[in-house]
C-alpha angles and dihedrals in degrees: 000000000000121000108247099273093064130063125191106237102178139329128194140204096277090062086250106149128201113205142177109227114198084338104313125092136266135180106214096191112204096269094044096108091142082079093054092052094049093045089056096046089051086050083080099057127099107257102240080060093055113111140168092218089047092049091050087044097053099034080054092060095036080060093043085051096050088041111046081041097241089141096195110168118242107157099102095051110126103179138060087234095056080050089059097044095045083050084049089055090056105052090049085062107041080052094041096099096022119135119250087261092074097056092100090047095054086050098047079047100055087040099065086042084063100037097048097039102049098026120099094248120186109215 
């Protein structure tokens, strides 16, 4: 059962889900774990911090974790700060061995974490 701020839509044989998130929607096809995990992570939060925008951005990261193989645990965060700074983590990593052109790109990086999880964001 999903938390208040998404709503099943449809879902089909194939285990593909389409779901409104905080209102827009999001198809969650059958391997797309990385959603579920973001969705119960942003359970935590308080409701006037749950997002759209803030849910896509950390299931994003959750994927890039599992991925790249960073493996940095994130299922006992409570808070949408612990969210940002475990964000935060992953980024670190995914930038660790990164040549010096990429230096723009890490900043840029660790400046829409910020800005996406402490602004007042609508959706």
């Amino acid at each position: 059962m999903y938390p208040s701020f998404i709503t099943l839509v449809n879902s089909d044989t194939s285990g593909t889900r389409l779901l409104k998130i905080c209102g827009h929607e999001f198809k969650a096809f059958d391997y797309d774990w990385y959603i579920e995990d973001a969705i119960m992570l942003a359970k935590c939060w308080k409701p006037h911090q749950i997002t759209y925008r803030r849910i896509l951005h950390l299931r994003t990261w959750i994927r890039e974790n599992y991925q790249h193989g960073h493996e940095i645990p994130y299922k006992h965060l409570r808070s949408l700060h612990g969210c940002k700074h475990w964000v935060e983590s992953v980024i670190h990593k995914e930038y660790k061995y990164a040549d010096e052109t990429f230096k723009s790109n890490y900043e840029e990086m660790l400046t829409n974490n910020t800005l996406i999880f402490l602004r007042g964001n609508s959706s």
